[in-house]
Backbone as ProteinMPNN parsed JSONL, in Angstrom:
{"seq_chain_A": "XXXXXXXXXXXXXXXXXXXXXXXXXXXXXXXXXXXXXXXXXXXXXXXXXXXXXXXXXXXXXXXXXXXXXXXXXXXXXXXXXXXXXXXXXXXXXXXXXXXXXXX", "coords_chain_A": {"N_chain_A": [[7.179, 13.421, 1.423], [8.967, 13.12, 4.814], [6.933, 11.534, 6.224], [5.411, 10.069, 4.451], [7.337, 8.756, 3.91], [7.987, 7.111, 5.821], [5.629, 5.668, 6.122], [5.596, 4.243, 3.966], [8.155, 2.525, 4.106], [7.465, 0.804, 5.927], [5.32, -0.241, 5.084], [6.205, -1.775, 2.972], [7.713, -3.762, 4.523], [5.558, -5.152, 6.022], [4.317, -6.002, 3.14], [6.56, -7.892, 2.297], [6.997, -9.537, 4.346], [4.52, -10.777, 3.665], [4.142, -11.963, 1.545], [6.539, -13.386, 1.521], [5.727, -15.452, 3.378], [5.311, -18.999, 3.986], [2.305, -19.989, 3.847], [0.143, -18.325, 2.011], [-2.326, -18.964, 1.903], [-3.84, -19.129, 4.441], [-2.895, -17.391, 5.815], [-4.515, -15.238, 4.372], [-7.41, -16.258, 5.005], [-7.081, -15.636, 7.74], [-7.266, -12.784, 7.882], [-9.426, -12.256, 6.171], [-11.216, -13.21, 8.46], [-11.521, -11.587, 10.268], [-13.563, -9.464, 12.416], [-15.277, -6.925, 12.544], [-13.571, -4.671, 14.078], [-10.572, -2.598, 14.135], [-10.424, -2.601, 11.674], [-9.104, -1.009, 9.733], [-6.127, -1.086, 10.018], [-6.133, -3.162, 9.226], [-6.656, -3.772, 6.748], [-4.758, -1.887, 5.73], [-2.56, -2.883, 5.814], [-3.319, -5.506, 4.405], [-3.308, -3.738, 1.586], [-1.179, -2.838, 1.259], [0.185, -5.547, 0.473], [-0.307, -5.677, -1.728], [0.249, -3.85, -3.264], [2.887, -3.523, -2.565], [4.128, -6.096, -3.776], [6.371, -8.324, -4.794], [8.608, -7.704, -7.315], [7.716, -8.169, -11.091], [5.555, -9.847, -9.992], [2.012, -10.372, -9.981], [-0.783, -9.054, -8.125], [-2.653, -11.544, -6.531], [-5.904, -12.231, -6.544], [-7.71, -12.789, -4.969], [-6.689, -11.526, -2.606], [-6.842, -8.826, -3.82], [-10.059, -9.071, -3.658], [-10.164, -9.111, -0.715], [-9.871, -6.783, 0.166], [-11.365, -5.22, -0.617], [-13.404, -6.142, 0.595], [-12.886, -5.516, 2.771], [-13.21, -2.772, 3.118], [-15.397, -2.314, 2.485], [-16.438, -2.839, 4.921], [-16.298, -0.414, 6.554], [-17.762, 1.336, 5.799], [-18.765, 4.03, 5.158], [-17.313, 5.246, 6.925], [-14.961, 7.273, 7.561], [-11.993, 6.764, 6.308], [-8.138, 6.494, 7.687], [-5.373, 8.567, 7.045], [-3.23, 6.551, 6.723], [-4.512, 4.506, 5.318], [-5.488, 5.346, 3.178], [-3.402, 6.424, 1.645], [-2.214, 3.326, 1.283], [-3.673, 2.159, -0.07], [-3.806, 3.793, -2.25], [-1.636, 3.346, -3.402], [-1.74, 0.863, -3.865], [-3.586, 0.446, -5.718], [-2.023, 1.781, -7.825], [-0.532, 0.042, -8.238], [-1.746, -1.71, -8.845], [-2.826, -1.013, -11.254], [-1.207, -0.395, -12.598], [-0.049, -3.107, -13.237], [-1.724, -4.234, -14.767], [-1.647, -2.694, -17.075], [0.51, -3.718, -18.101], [0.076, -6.365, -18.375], [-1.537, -6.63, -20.408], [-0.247, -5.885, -22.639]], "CA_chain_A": [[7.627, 13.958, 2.692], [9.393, 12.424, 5.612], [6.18, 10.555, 6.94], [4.815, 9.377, 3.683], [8.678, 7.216, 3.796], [8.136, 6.008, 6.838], [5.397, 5.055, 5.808], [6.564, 3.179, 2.425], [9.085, 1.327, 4.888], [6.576, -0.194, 6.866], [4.215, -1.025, 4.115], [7.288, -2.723, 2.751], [7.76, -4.752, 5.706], [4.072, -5.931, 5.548], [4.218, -7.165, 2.11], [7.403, -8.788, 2.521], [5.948, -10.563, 5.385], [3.47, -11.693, 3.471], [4.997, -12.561, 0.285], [7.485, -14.574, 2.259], [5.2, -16.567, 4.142], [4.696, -20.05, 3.444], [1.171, -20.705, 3.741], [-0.475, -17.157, 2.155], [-3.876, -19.022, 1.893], [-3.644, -19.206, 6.218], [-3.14, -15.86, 6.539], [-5.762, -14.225, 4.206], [-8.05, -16.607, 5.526], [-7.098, -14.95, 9.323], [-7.387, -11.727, 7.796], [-11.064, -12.433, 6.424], [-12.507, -13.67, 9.68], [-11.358, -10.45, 11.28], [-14.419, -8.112, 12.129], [-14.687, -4.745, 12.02], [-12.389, -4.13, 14.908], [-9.706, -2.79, 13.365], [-10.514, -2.903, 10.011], [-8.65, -0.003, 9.165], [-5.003, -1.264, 10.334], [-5.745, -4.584, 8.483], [-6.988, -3.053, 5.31], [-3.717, -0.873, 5.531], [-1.604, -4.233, 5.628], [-3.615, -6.303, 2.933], [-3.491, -3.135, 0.58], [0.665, -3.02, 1.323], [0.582, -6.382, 0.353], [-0.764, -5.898, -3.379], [1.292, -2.29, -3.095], [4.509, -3.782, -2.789], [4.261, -7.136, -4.337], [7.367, -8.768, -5.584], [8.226, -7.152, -9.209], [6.822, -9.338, -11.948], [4.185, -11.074, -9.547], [0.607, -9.646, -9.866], [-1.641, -9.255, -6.859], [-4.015, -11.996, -6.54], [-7.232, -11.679, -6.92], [-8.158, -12.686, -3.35], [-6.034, -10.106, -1.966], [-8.099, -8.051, -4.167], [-11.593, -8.886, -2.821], [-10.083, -9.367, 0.891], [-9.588, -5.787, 0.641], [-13.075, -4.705, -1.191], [-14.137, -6.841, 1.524], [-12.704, -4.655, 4.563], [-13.057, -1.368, 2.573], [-17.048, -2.053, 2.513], [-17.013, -2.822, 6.317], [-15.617, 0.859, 7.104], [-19.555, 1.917, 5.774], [-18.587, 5.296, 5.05], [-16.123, 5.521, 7.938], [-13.845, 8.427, 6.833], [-10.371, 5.723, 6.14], [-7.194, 7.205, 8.178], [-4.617, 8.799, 5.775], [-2.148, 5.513, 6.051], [-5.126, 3.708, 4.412], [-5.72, 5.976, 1.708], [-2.356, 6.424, 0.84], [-1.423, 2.476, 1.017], [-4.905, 2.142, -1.347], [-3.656, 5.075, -3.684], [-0.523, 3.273, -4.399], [-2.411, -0.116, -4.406], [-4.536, 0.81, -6.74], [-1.653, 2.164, -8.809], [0.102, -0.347, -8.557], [-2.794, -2.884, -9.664], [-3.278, -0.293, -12.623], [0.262, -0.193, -13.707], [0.095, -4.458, -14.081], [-2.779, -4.556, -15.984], [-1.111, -2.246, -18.638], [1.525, -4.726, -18.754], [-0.501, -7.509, -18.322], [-2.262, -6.441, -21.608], [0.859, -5.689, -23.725]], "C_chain_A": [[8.115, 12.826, 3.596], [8.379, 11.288, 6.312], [5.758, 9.61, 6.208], [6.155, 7.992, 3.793], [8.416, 6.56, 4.541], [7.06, 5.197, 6.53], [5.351, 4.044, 4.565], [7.427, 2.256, 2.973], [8.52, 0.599, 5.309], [5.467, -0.686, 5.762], [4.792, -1.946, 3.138], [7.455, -3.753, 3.248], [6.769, -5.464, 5.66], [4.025, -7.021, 4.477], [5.437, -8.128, 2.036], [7.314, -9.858, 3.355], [5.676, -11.549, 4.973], [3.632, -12.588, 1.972], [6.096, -13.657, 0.332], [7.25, -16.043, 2.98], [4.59, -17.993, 3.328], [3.386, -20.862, 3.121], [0.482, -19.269, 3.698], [-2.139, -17.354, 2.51], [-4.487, -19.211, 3.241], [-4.082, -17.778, 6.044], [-4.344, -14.969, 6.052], [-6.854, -14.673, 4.725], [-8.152, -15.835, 6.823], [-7.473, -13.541, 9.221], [-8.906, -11.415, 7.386], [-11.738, -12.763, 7.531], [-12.335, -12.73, 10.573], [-12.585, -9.795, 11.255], [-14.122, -7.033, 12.042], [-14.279, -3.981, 13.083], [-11.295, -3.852, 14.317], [-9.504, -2.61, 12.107], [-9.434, -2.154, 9.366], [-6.936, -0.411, 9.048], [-5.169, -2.616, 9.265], [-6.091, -4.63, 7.209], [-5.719, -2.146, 4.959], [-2.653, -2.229, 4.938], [-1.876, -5.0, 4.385], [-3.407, -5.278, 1.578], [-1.86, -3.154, 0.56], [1.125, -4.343, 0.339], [0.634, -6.381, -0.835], [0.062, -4.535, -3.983], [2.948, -2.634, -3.552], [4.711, -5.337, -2.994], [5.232, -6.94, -5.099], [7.503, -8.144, -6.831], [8.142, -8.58, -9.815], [5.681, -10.265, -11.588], [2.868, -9.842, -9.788], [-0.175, -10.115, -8.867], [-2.994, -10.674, -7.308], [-5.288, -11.813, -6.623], [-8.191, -12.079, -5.442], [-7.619, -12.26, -2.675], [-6.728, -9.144, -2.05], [-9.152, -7.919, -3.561], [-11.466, -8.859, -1.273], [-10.38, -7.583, 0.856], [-10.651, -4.836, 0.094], [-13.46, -4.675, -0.224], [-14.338, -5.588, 2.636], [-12.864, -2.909, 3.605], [-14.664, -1.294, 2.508], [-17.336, -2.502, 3.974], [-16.549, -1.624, 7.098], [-17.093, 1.649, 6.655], [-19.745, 3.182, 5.977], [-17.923, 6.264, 6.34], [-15.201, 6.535, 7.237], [-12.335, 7.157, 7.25], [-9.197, 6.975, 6.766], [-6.347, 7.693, 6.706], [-3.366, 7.905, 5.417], [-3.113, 4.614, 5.046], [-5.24, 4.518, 3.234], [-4.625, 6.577, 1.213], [-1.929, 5.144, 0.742], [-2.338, 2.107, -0.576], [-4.594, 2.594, -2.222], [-2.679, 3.838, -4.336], [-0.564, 1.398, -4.733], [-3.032, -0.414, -5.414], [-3.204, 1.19, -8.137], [-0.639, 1.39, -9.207], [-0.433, -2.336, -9.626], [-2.805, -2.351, -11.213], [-1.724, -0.497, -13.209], [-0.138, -2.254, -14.203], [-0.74, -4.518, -15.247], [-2.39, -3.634, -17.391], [-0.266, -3.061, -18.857], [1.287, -5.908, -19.197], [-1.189, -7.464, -19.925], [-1.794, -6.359, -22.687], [0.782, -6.846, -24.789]], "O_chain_A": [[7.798, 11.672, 3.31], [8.85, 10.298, 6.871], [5.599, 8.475, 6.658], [5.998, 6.771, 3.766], [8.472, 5.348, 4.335], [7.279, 3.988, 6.592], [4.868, 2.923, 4.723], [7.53, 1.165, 2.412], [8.93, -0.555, 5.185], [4.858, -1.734, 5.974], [4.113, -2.775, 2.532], [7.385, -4.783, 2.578], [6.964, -6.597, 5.219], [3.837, -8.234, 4.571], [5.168, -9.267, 1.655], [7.56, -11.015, 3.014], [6.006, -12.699, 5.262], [3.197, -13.689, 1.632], [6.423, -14.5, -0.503], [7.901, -17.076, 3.139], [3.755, -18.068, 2.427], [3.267, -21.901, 2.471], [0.162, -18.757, 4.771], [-2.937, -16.577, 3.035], [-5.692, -19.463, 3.244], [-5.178, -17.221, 6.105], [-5.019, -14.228, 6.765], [-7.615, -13.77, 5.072], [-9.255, -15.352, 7.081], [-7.95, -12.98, 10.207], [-9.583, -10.583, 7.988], [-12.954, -12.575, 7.534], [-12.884, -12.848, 11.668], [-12.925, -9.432, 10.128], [-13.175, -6.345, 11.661], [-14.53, -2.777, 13.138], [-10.771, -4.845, 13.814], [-8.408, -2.478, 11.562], [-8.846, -2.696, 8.431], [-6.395, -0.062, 7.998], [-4.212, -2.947, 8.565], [-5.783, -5.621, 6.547], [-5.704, -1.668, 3.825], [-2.165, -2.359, 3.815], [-1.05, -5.185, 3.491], [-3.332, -5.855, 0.493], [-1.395, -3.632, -0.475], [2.114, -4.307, -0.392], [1.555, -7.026, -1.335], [0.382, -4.421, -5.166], [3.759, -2.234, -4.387], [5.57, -5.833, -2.264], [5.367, -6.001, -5.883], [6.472, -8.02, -7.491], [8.374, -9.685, -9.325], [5.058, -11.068, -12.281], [3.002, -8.62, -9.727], [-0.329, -11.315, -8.642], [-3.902, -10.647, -8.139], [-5.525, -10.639, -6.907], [-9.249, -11.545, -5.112], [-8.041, -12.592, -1.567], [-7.241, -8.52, -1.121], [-9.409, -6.894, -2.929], [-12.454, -8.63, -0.575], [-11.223, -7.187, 1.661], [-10.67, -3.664, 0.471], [-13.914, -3.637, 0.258], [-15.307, -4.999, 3.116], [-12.167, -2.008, 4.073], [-15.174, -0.174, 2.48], [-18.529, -2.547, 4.273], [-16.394, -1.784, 8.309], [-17.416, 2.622, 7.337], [-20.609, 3.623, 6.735], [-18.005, 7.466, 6.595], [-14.798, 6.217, 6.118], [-11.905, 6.898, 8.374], [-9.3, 8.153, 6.426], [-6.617, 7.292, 5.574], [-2.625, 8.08, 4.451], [-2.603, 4.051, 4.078], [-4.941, 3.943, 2.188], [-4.82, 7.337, 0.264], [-0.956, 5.198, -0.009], [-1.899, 1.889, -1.706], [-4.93, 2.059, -3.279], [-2.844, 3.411, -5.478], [0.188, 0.768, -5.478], [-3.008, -1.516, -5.963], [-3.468, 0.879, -9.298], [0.097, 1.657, -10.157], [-0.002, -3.255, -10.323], [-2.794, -3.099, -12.191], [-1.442, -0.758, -14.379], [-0.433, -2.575, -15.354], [-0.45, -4.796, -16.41], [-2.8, -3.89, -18.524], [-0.146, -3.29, -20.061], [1.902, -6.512, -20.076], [-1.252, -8.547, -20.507], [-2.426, -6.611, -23.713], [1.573, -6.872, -25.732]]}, "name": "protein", "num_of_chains": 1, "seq": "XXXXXXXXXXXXXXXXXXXXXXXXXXXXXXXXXXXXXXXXXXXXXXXXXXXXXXXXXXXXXXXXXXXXXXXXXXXXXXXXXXXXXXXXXXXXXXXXXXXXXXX"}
């Protein structure tokens, strides 16, 4: 539907961001020392990031746990529906490498 695009554009934007930036090990660092203000908007962004990673790169693996991280400080917080749709397609997009990764 029309909202899910918009959001796909902007979760685009995010990882491009962050995929672009010259010093990623800065930023996840800034993104770990965040508390749990927020969590939800910055768990939306780090999951974008592993979502829409470059083709042929595979998400890091401290992208990964950043986002365990902030997904266990929400402590059975009901997640908005941009997080659990950037997660869905995080998740599916972690699952698609690892079939390739395994080939």
């Amino acid at each position: 539907d029309a909202l899910t695009q918009r959001w796909a554009i902007r979760f685009q934007w995010h990882a491009r961001r962050f995929h672009c930036h010259l010093d990623r090990t800065r930023v996840l660092a800034r993104y770990a020392q965040q508390g749990h203000e927020d969590v939800q908007r910055s768990a939306t962004h780090v999951a974008a990031w592993i979502a829409f990673a470059p083709v042929g790169s595979i998400a890091c693996d401290s992208e990964v746990a950043l986002l365990a991280n902030m997904l266990r400080l929400l402590e059975g917080e009901l997640p908005g529906p941009r997080l659990q749709e950037v997660v869905r397609l995080a998740a599916q997009s972690k699952e698609d490498c690892m079939c390739l990764h395994h080939m």
